[in-house]
C-alpha positions in Angstrom: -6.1 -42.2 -72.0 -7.2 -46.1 -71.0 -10.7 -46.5 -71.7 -13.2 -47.6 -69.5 -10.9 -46.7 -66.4 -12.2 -43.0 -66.5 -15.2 -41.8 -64.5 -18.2 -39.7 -66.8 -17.0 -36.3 -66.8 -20.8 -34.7 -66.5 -22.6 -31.6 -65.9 -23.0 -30.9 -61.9 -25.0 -28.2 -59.8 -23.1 -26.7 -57.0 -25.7 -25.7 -53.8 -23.8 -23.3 -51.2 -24.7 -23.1 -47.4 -25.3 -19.6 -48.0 -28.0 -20.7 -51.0 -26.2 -19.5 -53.8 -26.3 -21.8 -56.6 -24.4 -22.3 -59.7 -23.9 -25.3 -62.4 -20.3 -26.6 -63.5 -18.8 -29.9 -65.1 -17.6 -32.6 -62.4 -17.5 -36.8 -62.0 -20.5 -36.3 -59.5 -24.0 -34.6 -60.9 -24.4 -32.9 -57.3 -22.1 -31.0 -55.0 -22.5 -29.2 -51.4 -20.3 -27.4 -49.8 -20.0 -24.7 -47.2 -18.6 -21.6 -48.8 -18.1 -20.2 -52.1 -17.1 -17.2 -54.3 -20.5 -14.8 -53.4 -19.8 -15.5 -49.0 -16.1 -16.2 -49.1 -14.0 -13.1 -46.9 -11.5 -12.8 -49.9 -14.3 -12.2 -52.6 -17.0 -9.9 -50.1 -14.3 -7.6 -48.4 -16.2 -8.5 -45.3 -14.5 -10.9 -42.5 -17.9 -13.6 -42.0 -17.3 -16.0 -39.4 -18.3 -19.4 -40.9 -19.5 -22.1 -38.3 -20.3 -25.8 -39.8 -22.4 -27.5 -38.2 -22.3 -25.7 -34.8 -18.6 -26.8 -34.0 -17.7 -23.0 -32.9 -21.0 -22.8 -30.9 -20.5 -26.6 -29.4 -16.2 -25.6 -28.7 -17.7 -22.3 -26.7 -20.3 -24.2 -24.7 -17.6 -27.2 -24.0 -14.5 -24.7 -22.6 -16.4 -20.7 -22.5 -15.8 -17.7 -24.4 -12.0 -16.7 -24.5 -13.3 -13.1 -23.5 -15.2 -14.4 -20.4 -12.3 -16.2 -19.2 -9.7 -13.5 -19.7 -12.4 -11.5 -17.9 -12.4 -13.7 -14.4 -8.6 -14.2 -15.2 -8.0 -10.3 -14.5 -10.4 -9.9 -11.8 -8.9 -12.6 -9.8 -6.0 -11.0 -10.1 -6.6 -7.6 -9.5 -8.5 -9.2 -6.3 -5.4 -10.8 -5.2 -3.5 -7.2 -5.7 -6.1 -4.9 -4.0 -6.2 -7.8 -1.1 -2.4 -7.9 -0.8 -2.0 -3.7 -1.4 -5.0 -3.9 1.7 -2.7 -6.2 3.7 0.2 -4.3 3.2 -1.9 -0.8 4.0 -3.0 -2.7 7.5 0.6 -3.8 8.3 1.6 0.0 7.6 -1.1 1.2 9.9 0.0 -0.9 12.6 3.4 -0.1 12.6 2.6 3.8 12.8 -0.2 2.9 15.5 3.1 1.0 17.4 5.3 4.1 16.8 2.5 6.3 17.9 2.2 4.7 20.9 6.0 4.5 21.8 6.0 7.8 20.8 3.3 8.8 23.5 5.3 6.3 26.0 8.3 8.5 25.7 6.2 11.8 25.6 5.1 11.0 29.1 8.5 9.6 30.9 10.4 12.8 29.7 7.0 14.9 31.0 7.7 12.9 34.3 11.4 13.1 34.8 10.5 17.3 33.7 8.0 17.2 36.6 10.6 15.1 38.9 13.5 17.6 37.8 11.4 20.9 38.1 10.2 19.9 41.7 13.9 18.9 42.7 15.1 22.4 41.3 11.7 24.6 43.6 13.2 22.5 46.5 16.9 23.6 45.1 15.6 27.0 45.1 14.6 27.1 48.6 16.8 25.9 49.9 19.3 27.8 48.8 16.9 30.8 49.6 16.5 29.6 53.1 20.6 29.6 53.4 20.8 32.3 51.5 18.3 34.1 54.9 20.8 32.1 57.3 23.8 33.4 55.8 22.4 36.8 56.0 21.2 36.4 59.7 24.7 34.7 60.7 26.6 37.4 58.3 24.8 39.8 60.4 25.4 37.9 64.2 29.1 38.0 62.8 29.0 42.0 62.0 27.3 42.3 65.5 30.6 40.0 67.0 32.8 42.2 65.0 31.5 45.2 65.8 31.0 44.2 69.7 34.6 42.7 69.5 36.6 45.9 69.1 34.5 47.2 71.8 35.4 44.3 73.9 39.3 44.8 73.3 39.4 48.5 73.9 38.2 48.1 77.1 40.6 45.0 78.1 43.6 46.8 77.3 42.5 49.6 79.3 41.8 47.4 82.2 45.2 46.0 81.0 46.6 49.7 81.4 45.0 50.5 84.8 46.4 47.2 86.2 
């Protein structure tokens, strides 16, 4: 070694943030620092969340909490779902409202052409009933003629034969 280029090699106390305290050799007679063997994770076992000088605190009061953001994150999206599964319901409803109606629409031209063909089939009916009752009557002039006409011929041809 050089001399005189060397810092003093001394005896130093080491002050935790936690308040633990311990002495050691070191160039300086005084250290801080933030963590050490009895609050470090690796030597407790326990996960500690260490915050110097607030920066954790000051980062979640600049940009929020991770959680709280994921949290409005989801609900605007599940909003934006339920609103769009809603619009989509609505649009469904319509169209079976629409068909309904058409539905109905038909319902009540093929009641009217039934009432239209049903009244056209009574007036069918009577009138083939009322020919039916002329046929009968003219069936039964014609059997009268028929009957009367024999009648009638007899007696020419014996006028026929008197002549």
């Amino acid at each position: 070694m050089k001399p005189e280029i060397h810092p003093e090699y001394m005896d130093c106390t080491v002050r935790c943030s936690c308040g633990n305290t311990f002495q050691t050799r070191s160039t300086k007679p005084e250290l801080k620092i933030d963590i050490c063997n009895v609050c470090h994770p690796f030597y407790t076992g326990q996960q500690r969340f260490v915050d110097t000088g607030g920066r954790v605190q000051r980062f979640a009061d600049k940009f929020g909490s991770a959680k709280e953001t994921v949290a409005e994150r989801e609900a605007a999206r599940k909003a934006k779902r339920a609103a769009e599964v809603a619009e989509r319901e609505a649009a469904r409803k319509a169209e079976r409202e629409a068909k309904a109606a058409e539905k109905a629409k038909r319902a009540e031209e093929y009641a009217k052409k039934a009432e239209e063909a049903a009244a056209s089939a009574e007036a069918t009916a009577e009138v083939q009933e009322n020919v039916a009752e002329v046929s009968a009557e003219e069936a039964a002039a014609v059997d009268a003629l028929v009957d009367q006409a024999p009648e009638a011929e007899v007696v020419e041809a014996t006028e026929e034969v008197a002549e």
